[in-house]
PDB file of N, CA, C, O and CB in Angstrom:
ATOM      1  N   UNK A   1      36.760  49.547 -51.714  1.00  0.00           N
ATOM      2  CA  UNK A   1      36.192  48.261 -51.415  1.00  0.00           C
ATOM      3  C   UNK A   1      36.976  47.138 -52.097  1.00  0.00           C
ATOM      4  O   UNK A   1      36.919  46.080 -51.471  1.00  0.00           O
ATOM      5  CB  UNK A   1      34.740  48.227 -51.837  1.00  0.00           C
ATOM      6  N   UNK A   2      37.477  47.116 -52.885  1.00  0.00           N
ATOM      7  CA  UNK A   2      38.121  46.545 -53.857  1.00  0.00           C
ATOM      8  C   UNK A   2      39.269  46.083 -53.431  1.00  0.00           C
ATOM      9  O   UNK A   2      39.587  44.894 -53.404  1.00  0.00           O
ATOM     10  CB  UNK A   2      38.271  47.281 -54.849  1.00  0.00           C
ATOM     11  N   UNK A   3      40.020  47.142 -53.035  1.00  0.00           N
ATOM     12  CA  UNK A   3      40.956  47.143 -52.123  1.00  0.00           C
ATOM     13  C   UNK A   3      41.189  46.522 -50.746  1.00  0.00           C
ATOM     14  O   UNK A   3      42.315  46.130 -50.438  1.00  0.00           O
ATOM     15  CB  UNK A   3      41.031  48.105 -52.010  1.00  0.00           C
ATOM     16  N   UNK A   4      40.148  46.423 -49.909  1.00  0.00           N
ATOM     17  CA  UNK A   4      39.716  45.705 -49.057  1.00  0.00           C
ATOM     18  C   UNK A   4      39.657  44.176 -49.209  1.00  0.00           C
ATOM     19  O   UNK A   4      40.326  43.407 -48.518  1.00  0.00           O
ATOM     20  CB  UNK A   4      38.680  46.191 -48.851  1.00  0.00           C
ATOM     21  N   UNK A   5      38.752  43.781 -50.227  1.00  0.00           N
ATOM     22  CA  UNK A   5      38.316  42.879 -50.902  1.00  0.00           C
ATOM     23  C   UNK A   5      39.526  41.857 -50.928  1.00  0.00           C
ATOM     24  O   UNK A   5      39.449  40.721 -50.460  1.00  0.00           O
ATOM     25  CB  UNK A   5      37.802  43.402 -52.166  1.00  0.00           C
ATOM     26  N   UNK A   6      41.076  42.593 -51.757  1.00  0.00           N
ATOM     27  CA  UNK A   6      41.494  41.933 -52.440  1.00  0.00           C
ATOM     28  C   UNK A   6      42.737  41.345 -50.942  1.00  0.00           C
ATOM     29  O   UNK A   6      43.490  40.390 -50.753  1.00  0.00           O
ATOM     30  CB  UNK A   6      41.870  42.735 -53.972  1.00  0.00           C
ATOM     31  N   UNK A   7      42.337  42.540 -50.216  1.00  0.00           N
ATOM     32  CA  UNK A   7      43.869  42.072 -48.671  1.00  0.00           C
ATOM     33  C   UNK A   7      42.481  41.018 -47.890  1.00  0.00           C
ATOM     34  O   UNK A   7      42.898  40.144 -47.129  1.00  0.00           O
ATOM     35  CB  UNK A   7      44.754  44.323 -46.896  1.00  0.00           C
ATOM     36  N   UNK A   8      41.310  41.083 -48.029  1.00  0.00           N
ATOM     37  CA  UNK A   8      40.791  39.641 -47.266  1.00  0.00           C
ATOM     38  C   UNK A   8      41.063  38.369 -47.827  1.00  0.00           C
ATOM     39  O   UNK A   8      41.253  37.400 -47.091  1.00  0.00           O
ATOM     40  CB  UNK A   8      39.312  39.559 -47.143  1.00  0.00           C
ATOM     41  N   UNK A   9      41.101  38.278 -49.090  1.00  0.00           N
ATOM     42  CA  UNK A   9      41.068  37.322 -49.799  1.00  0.00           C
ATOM     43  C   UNK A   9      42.828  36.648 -49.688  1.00  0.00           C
ATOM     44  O   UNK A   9      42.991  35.444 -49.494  1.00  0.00           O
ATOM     45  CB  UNK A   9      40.438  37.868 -51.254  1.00  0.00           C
ATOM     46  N   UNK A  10      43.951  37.544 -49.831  1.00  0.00           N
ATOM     47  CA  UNK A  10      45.425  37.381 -49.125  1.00  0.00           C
ATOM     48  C   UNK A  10      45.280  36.654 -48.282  1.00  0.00           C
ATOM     49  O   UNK A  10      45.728  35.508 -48.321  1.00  0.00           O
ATOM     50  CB  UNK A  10      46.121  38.466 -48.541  1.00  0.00           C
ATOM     51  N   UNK A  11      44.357  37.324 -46.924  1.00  0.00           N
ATOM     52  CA  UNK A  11      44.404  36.366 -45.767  1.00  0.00           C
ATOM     53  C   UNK A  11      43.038  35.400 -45.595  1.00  0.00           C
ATOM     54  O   UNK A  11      42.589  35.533 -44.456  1.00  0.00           O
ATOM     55  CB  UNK A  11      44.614  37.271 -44.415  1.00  0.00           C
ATOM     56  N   UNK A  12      42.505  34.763 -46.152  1.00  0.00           N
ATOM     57  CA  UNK A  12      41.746  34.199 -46.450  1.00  0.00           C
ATOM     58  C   UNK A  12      42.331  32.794 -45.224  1.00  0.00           C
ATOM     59  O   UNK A  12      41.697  32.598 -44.188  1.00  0.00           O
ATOM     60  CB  UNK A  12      41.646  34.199 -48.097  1.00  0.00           C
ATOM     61  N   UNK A  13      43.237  32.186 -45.485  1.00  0.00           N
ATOM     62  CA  UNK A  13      43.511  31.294 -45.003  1.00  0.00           C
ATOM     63  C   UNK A  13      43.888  31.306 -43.345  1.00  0.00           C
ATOM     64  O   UNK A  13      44.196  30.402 -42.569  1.00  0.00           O
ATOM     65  CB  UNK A  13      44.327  30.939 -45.825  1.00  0.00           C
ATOM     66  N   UNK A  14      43.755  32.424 -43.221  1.00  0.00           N
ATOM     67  CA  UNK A  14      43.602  32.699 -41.602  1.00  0.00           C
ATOM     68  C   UNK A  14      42.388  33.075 -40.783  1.00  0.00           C
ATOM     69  O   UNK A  14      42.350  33.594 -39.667  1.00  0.00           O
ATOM     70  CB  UNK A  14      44.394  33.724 -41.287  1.00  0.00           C
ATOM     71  N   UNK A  15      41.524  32.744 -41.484  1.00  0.00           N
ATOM     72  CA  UNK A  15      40.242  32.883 -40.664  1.00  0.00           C
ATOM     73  C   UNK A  15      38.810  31.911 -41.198  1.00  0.00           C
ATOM     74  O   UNK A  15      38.475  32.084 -42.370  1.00  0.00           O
ATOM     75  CB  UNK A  15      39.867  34.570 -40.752  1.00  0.00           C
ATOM     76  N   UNK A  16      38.431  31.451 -40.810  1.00  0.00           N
ATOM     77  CA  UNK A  16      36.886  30.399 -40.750  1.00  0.00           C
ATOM     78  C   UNK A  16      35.903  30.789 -41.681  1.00  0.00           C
ATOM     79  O   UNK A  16      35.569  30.328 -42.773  1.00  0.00           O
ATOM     80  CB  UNK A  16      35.983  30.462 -39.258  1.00  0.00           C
ATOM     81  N   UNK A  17      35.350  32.150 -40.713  1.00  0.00           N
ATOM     82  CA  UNK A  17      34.270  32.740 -40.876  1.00  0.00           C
ATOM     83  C   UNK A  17      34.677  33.905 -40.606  1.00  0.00           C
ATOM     84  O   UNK A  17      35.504  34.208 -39.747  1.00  0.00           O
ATOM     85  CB  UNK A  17      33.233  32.315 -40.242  1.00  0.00           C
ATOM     86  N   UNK A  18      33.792  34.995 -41.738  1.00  0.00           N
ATOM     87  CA  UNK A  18      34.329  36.917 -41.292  1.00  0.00           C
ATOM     88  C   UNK A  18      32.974  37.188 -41.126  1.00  0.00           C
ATOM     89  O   UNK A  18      31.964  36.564 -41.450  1.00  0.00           O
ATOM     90  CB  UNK A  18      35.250  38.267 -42.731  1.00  0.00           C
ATOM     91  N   UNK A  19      33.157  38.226 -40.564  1.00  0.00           N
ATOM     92  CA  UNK A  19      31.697  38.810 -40.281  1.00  0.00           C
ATOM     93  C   UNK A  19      32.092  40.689 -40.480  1.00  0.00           C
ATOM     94  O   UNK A  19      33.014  41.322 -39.965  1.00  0.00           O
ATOM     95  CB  UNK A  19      31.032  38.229 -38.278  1.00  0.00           C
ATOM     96  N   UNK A  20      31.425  40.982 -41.047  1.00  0.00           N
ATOM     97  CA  UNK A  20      31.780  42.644 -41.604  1.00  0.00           C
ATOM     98  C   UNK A  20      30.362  42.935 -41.141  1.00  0.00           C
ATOM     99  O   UNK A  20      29.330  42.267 -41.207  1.00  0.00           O
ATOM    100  CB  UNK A  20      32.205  43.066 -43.605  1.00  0.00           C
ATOM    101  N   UNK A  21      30.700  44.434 -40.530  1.00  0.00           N
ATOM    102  CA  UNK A  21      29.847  45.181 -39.919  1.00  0.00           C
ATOM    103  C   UNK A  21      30.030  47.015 -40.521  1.00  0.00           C
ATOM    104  O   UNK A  21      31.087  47.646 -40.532  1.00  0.00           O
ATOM    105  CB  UNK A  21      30.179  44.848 -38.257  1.00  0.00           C
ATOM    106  N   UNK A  22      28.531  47.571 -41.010  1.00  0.00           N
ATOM    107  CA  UNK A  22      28.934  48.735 -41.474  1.00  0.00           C
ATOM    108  C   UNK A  22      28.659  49.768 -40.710  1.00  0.00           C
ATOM    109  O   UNK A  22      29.292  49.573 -39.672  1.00  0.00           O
ATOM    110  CB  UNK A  22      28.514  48.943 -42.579  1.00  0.00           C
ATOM    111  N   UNK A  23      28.089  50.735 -40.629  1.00  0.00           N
ATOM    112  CA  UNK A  23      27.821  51.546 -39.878  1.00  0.00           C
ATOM    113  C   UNK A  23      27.560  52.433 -41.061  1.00  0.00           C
ATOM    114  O   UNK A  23      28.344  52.734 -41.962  1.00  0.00           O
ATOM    115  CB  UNK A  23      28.757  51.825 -38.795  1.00  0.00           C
ATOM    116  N   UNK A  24      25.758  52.956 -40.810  1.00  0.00           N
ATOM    117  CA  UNK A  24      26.030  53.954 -41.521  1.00  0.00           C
ATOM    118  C   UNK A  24      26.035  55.557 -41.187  1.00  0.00           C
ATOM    119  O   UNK A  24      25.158  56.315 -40.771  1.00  0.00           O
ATOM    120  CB  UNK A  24      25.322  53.709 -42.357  1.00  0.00           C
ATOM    121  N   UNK A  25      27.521  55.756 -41.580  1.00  0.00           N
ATOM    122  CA  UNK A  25      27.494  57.651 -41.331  1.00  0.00           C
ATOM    123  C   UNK A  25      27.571  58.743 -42.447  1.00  0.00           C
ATOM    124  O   UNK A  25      27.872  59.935 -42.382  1.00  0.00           O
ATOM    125  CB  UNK A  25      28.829  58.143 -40.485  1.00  0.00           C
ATOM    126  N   UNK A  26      27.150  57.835 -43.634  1.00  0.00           N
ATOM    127  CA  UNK A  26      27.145  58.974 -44.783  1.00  0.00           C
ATOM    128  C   UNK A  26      26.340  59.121 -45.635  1.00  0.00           C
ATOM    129  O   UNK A  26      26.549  59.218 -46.844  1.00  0.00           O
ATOM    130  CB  UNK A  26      28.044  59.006 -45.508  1.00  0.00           C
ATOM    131  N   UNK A  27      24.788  59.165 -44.759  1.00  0.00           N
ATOM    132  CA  UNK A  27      23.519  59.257 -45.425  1.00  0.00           C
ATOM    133  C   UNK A  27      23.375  57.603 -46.709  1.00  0.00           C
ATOM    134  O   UNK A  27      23.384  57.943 -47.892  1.00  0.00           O
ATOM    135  CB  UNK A  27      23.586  61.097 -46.340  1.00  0.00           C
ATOM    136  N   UNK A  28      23.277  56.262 -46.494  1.00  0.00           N
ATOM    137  CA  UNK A  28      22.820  55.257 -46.400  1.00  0.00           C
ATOM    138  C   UNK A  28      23.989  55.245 -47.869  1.00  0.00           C
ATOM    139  O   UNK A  28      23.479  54.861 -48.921  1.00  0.00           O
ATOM    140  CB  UNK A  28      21.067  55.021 -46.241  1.00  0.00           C
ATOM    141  N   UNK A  29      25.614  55.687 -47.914  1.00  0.00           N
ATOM    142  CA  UNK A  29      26.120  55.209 -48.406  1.00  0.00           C
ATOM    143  C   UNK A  29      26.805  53.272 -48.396  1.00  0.00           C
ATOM    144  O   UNK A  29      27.133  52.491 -49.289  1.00  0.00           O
ATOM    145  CB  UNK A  29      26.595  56.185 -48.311  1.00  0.00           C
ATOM    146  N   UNK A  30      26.749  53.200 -47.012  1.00  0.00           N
ATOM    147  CA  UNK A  30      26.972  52.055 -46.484  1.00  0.00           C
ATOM    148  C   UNK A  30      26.151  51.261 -47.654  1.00  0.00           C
ATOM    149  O   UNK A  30      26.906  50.485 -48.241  1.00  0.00           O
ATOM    150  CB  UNK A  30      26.518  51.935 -44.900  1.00  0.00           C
ATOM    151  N   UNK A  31      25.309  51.249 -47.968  1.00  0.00           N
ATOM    152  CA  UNK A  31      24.229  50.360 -49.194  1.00  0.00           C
ATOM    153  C   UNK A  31      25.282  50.463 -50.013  1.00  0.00           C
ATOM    154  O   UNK A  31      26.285  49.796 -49.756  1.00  0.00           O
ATOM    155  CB  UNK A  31      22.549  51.068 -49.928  1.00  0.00           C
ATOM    156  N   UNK A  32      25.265  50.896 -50.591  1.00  0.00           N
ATOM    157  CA  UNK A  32      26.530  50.611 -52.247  1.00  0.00           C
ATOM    158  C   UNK A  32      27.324  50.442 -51.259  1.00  0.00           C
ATOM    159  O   UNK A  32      26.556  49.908 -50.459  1.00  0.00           O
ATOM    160  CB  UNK A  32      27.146  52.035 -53.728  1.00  0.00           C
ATOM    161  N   UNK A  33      28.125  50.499 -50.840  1.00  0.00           N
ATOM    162  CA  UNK A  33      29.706  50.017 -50.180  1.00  0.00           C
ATOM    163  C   UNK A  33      29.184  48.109 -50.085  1.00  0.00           C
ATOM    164  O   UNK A  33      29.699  47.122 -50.610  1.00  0.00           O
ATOM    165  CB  UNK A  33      30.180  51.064 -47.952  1.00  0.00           C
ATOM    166  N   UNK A  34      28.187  48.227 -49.338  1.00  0.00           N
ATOM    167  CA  UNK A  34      28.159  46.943 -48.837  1.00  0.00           C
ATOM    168  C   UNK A  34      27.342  45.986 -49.994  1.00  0.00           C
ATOM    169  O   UNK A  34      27.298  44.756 -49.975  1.00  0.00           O
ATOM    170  CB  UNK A  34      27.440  46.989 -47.331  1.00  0.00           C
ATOM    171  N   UNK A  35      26.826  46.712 -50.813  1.00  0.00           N
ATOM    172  CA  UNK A  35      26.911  45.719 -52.655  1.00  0.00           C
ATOM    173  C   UNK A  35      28.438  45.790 -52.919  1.00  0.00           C
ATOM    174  O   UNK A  35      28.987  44.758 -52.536  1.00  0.00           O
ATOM    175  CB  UNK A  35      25.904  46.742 -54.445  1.00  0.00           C
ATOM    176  N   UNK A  36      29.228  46.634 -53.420  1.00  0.00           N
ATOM    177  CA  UNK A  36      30.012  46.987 -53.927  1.00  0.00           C
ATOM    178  C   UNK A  36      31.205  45.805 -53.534  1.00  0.00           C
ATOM    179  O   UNK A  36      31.790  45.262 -54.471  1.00  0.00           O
ATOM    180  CB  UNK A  36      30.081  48.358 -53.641  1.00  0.00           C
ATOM    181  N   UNK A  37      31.564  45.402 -52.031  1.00  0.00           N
ATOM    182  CA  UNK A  37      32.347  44.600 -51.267  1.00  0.00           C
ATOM    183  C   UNK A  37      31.723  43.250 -51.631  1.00  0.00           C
ATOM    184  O   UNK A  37      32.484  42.296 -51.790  1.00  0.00           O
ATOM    185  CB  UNK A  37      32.357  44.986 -49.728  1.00  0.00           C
ATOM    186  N   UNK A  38      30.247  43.071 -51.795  1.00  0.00           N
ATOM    187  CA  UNK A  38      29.896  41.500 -52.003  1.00  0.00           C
ATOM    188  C   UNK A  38      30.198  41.138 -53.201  1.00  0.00           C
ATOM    189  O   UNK A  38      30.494  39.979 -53.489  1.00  0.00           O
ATOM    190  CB  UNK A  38      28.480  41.084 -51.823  1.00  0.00           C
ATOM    191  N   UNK A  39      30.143  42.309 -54.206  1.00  0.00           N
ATOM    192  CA  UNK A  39      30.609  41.636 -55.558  1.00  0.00           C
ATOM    193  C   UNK A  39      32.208  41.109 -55.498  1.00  0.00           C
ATOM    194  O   UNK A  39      32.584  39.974 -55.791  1.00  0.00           O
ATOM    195  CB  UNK A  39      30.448  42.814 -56.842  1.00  0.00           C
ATOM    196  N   UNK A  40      32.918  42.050 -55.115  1.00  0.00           N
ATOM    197  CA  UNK A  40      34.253  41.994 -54.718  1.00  0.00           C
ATOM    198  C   UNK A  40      34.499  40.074 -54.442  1.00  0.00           C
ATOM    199  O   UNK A  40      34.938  39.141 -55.114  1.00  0.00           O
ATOM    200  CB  UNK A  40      34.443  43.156 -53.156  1.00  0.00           C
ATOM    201  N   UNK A  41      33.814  40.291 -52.816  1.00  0.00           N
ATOM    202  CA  UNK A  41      34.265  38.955 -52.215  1.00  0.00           C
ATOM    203  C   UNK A  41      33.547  37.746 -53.109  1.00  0.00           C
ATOM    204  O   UNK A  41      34.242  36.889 -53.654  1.00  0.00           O
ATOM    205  CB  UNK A  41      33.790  38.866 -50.514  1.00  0.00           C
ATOM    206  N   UNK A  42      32.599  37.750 -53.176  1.00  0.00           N
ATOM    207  CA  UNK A  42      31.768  36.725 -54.394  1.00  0.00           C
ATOM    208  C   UNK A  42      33.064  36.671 -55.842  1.00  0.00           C
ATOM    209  O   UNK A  42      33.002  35.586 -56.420  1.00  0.00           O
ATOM    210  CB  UNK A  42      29.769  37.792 -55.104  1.00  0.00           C
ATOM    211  N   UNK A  43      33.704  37.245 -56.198  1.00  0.00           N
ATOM    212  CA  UNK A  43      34.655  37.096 -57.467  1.00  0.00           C
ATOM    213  C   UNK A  43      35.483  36.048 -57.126  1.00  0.00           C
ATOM    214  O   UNK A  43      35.730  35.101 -57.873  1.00  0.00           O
ATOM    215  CB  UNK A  43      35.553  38.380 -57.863  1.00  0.00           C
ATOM    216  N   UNK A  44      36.076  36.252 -55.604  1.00  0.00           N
ATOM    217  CA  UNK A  44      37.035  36.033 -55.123  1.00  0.00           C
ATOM    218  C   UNK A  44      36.664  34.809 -54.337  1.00  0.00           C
ATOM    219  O   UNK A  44      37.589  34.437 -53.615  1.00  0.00           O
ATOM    220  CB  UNK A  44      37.537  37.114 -54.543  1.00  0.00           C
ATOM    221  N   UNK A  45      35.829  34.245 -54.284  1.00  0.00           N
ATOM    222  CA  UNK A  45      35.320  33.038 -53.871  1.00  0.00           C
ATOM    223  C   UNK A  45      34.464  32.429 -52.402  1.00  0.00           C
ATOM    224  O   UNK A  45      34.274  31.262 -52.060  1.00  0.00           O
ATOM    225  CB  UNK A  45      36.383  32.452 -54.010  1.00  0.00           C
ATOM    226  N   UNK A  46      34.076  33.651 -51.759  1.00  0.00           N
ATOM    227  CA  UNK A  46      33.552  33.994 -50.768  1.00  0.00           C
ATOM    228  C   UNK A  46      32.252  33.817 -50.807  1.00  0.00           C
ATOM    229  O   UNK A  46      31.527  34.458 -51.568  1.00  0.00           O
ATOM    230  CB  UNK A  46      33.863  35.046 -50.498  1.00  0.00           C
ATOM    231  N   UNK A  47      31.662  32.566 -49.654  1.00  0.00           N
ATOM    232  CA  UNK A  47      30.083  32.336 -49.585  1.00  0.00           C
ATOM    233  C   UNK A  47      29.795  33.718 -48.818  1.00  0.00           C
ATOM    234  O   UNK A  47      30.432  33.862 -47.775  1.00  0.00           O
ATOM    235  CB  UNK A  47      29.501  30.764 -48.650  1.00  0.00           C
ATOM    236  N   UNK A  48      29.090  34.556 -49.118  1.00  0.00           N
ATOM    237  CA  UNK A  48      28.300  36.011 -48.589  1.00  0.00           C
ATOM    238  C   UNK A  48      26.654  35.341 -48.574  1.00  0.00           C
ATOM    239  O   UNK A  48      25.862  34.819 -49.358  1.00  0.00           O
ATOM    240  CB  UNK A  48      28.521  37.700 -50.001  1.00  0.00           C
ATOM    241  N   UNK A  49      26.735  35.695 -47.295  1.00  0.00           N
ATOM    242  CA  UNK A  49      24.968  35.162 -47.069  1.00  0.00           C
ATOM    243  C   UNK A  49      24.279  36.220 -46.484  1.00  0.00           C
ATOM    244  O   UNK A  49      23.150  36.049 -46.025  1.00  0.00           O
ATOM    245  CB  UNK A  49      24.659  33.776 -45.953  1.00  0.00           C
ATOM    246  N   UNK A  50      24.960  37.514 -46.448  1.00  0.00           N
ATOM    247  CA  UNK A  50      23.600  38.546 -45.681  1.00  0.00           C
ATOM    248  C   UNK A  50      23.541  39.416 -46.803  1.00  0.00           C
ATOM    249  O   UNK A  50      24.540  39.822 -47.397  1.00  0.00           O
ATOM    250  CB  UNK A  50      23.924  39.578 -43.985  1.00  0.00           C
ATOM    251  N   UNK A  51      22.515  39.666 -47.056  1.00  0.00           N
ATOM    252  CA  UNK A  51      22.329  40.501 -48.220  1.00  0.00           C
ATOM    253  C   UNK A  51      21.435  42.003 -47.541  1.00  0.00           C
ATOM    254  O   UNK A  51      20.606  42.046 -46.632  1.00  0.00           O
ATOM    255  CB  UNK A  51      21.358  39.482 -49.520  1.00  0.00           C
ATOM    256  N   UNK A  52      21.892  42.913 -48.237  1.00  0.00           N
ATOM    257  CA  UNK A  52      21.384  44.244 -47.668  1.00  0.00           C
ATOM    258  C   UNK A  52      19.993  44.740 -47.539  1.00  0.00           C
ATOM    259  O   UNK A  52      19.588  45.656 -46.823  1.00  0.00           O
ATOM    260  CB  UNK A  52      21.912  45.155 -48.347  1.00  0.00           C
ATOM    261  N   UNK A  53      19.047  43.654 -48.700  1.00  0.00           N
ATOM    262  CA  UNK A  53      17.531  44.159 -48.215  1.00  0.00           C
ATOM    263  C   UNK A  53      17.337  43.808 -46.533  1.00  0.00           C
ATOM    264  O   UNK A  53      16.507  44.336 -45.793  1.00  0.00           O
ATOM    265  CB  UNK A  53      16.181  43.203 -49.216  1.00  0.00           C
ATOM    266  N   UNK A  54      18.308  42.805 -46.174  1.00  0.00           N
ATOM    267  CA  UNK A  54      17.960  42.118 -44.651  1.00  0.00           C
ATOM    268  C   UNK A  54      18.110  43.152 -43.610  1.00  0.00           C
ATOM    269  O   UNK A  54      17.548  43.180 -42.515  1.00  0.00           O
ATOM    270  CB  UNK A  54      19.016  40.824 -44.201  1.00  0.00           C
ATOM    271  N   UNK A  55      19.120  44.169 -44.207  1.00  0.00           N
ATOM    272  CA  UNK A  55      19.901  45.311 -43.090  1.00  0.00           C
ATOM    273  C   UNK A  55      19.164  46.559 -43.143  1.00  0.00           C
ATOM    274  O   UNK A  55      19.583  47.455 -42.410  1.00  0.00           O
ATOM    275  CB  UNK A  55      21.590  45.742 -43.484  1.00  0.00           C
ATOM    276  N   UNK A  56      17.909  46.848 -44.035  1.00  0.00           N
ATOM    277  CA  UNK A  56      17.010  47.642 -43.730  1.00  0.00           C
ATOM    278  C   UNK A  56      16.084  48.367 -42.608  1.00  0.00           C
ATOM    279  O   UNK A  56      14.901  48.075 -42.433  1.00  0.00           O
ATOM    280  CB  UNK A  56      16.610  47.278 -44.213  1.00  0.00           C
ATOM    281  N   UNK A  57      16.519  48.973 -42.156  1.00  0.00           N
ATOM    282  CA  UNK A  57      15.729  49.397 -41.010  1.00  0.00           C
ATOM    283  C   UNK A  57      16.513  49.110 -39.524  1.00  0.00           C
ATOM    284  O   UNK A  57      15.977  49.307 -38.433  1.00  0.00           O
ATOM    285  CB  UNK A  57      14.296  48.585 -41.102  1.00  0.00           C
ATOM    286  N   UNK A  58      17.918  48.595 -39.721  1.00  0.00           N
ATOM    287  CA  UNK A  58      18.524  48.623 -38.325  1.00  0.00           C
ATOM    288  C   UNK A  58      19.150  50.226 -38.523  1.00  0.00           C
ATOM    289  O   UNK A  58      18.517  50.706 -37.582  1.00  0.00           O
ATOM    290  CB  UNK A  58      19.837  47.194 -37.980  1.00  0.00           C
ATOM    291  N   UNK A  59      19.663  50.993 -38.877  1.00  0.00           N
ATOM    292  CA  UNK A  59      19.154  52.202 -38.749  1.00  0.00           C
ATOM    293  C   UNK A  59      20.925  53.002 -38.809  1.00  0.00           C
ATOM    294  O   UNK A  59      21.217  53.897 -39.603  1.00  0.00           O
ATOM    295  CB  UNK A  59      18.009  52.342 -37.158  1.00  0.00           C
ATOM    296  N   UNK A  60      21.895  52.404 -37.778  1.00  0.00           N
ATOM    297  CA  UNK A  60      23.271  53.019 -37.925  1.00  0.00           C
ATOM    298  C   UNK A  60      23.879  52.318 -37.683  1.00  0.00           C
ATOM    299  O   UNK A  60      25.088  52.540 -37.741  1.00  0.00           O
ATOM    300  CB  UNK A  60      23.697  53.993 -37.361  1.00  0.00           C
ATOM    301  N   UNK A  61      23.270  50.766 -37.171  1.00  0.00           N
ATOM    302  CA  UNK A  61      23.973  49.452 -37.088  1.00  0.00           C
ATOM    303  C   UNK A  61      23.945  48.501 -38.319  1.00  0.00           C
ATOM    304  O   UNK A  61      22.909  47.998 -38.755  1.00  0.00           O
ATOM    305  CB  UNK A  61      23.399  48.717 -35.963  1.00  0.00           C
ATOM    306  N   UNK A  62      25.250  48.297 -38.862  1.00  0.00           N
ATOM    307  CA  UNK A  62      24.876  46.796 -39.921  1.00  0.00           C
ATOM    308  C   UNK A  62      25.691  46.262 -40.059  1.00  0.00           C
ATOM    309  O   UNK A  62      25.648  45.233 -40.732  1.00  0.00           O
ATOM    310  CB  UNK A  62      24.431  46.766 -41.277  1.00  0.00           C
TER     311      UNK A  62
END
């Protein structure tokens, strides 16, 4: 994630707005991944406005 984190933030200046989508396929690991990436982008100066209690219950979509 970190890793991720740090090549969005590189290209930062090429895009508006991101929108990240998880999917979960490894029994509701997607939850920590998708804390794990907001701390990331939040360091790095990124307004993050969906927070994961919101993504509860969509089920293999997030």
């Amino acid at each position: 994630m970190q890793n991720l984190a740090t090549l969005l933030n590189q290209h930062k200046s090429e895009f508006d707005r991101l929108h990240l989508y998880f999917q979960n396929t490894t029994k509701s690991h997607s939850f920590y991944n998708i804390e794990r990436l907001k701390g990331y982008l939040t360091e790095y100066g990124f307004e993050v406005k969906a927070k994961p209690e919101f993504l509860i219950g969509q089920q293999s979509l997030f």
